[in-house]
C-alpha positions as CSV (number, residue, x, y, z in Angstrom):
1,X,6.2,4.9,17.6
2,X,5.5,4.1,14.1
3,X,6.8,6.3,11.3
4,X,4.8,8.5,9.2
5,X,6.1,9.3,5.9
6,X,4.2,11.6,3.2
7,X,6.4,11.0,-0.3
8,X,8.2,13.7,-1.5
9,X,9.7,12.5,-4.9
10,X,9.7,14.4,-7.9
11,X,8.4,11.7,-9.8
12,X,5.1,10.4,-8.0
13,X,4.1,13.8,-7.1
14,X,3.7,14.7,-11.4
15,X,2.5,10.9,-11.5
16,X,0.0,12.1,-8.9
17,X,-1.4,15.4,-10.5
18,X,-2.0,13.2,-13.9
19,X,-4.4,10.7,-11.9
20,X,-6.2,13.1,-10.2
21,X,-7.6,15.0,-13.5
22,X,-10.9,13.9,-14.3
23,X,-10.4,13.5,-17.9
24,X,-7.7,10.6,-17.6
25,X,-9.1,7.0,-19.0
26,X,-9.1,4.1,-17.1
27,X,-6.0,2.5,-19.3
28,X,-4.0,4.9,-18.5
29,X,-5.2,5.5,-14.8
30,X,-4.3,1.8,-14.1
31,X,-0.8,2.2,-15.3
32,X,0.0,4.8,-13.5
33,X,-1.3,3.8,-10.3
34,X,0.9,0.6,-10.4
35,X,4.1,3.3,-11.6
36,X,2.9,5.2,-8.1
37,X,3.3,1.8,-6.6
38,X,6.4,0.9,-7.6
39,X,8.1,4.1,-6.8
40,X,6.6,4.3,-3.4
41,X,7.9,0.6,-2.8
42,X,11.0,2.0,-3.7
43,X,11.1,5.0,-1.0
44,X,9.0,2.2,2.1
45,X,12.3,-0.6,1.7
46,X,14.8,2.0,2.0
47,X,15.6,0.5,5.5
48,X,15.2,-3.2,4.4
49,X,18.6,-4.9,6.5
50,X,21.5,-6.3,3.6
51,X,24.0,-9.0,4.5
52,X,27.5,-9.6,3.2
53,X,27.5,-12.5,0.2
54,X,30.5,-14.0,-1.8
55,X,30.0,-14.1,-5.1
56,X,31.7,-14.5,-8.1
57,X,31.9,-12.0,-11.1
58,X,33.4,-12.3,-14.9
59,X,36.8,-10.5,-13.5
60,X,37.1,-12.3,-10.2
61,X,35.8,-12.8,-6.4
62,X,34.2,-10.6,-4.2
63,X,31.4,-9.3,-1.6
64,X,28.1,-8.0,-2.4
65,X,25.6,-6.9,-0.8
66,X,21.5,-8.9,-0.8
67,X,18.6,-8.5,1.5
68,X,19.1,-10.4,4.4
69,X,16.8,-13.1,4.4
70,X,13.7,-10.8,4.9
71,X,10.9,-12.3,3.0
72,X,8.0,-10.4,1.9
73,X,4.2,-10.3,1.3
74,X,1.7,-7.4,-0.5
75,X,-1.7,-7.6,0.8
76,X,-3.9,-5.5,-1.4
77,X,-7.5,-5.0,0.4
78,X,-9.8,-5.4,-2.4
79,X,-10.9,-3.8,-4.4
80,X,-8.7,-1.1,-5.4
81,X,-5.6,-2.1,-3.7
82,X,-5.1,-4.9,-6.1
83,X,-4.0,-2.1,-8.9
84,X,-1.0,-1.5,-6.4
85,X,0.6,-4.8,-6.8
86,X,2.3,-5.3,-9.9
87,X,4.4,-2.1,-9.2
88,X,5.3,-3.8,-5.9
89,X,5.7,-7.0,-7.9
90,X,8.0,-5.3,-10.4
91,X,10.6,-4.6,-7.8
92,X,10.1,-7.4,-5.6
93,X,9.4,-10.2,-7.7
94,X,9.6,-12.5,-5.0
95,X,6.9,-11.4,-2.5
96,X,3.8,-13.5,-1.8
97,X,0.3,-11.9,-2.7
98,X,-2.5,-12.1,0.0
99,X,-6.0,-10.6,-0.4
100,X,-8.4,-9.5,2.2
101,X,-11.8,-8.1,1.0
102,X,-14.0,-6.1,3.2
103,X,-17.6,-4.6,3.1
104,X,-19.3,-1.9,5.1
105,X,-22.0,-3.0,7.2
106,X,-25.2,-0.9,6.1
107,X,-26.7,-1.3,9.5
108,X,-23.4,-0.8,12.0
109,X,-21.1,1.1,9.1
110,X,-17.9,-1.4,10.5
111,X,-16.1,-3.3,7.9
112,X,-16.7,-6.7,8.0
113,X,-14.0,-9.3,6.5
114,X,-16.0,-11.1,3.4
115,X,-12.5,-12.4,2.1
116,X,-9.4,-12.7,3.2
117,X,-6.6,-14.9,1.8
118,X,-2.9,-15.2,3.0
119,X,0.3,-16.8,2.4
120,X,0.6,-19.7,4.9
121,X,3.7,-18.0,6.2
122,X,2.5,-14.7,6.5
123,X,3.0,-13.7,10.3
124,X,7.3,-14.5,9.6
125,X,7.0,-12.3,6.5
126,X,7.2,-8.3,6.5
127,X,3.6,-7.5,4.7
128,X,3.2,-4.7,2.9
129,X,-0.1,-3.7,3.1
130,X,-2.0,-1.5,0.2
131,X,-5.0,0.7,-1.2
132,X,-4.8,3.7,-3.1
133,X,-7.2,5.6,-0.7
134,X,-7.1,6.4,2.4
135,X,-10.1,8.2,3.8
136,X,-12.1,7.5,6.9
137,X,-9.5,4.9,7.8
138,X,-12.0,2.2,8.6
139,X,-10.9,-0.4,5.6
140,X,-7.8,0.1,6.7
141,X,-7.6,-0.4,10.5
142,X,-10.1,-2.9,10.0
143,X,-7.3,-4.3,7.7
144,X,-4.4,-4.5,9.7
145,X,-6.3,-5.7,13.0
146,X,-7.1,-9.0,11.0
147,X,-3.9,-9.2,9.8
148,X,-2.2,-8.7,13.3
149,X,-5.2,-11.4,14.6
150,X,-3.3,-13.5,12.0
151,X,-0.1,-13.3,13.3
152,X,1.3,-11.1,11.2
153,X,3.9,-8.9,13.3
154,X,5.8,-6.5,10.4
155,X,3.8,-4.3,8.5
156,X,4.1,-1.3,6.7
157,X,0.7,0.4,5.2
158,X,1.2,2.1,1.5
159,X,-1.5,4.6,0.2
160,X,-1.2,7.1,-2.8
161,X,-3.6,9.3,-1.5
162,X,-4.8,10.0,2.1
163,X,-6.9,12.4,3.8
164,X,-6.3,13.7,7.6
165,X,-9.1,11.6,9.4
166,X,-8.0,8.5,8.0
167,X,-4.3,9.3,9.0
168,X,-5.5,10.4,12.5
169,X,-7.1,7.0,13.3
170,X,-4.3,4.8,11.8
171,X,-1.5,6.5,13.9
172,X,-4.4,5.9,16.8
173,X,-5.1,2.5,16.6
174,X,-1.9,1.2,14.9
175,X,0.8,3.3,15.9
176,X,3.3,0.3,15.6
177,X,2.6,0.7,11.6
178,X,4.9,3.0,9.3
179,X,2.5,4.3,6.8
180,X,3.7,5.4,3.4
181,X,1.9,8.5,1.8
182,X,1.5,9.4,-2.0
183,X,-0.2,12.8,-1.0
184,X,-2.1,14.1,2.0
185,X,-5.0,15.9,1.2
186,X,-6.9,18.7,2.7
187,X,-10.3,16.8,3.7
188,X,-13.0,14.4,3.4
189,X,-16.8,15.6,2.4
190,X,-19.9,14.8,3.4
191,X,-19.9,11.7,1.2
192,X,-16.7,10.2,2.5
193,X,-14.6,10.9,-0.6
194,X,-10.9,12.7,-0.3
195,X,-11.1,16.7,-1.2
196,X,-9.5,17.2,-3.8
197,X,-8.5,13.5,-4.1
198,X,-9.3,11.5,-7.4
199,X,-12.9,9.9,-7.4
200,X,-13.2,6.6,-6.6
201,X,-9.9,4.7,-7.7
202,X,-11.1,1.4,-7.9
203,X,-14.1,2.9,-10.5
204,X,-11.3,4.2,-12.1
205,X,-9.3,1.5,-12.0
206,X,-11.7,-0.9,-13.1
207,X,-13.7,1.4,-15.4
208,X,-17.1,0.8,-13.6
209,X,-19.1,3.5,-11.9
């Protein structure tokens, strides 16, 4: 059974309760959401496997420590996951970047897959897989089920924000995916949105409304 893991650090809970006032520009929202990001990357490769290397410093030789040939990939599903990645970028400069774009179908109300864009060597890599928002859960199972269709075998799901329902039907229909949680909140509305969430991150990302 997949872990779920609701983040507890000091530091992206006040980064947090700064994006979620309504008076906070986009400039500023964007740069936090990618400091969110990088922290929470942080706290979801805390069990990443290390191997013994020789290596050679100024004073002499020795054994240190490096990942152990785990490559990785972020998959932002577009829009609004794409202001996740440079903070994932920022402390794993190696990773790949894939992109998968989704729409809701007006008639049906299923995501359907308009984009989707992936290192050739995904399904060997461990994919981290991101959007601020986690509501209804529908981008995000939708998500992960093409990804899996794909190949793709390790993954870890990475949301700031995410209400019950949406965690409800991930741990359903993925339960072999550790998801990594910002904040959960109380509730979604009658519109969709996360109560008290933040508004629509990738409008505020973006600065469109």
């Amino acid at each position: 059974m997949a872990r779920t893991i609701i983040m507890d650090h000091p530091l992206i809970q006040h980064k947090i309760g700064i994006i979620r006032r309504k008076e906070v520009g986009t400039r500023e929202f964007r740069q936090i959401i990618g400091e969110i990001a990088m922290f929470m990357c942080y706290e979801a490769t805390r069990d990443l496997k290390l191997q013994d290397v020789e290596i050679e410093t100024p004073i002499c030789r020795t054994t240190a420590k490096e990942l152990q040939g785990k490559k990785m990939a972020v998959v932002p599903i577009l829009r609004a996951g794409l202001g996740m990645v440079d903070g994932i970028l920022t402390m794993i400069p190696t990773a790949k970047v894939g992109h998968i774009g989704l729409y809701r179908d007006p008639e049906t109300l299923k995501p359907v897959e308009y984009y989707g864009k992936l290192p050739s060597d995904c399904a060997e890599r461990e994919v981290f897989v991101v959007d601020p928002m986690l509501a209804t859960g529908g981008s995000a199972t939708a998500a992960v089920q093409m990804l899996k269709e794909k190949g793709v075998k390790n993954m870890r799901f990475l949301c700031i924000i995410a209400a019950p329902e949406g965690v409800r039907r991930m741990q359903q229909e993925h339960p072999d995916v550790d998801l990594y949680i910002g904040a959960l909140d109380d509730h979604l509305n009658e519109h969709g949105y996360i109560v008290p969430g933040l508004g629509d991150a990738g409008d505020r990302i973006f600065g469109t409304r």
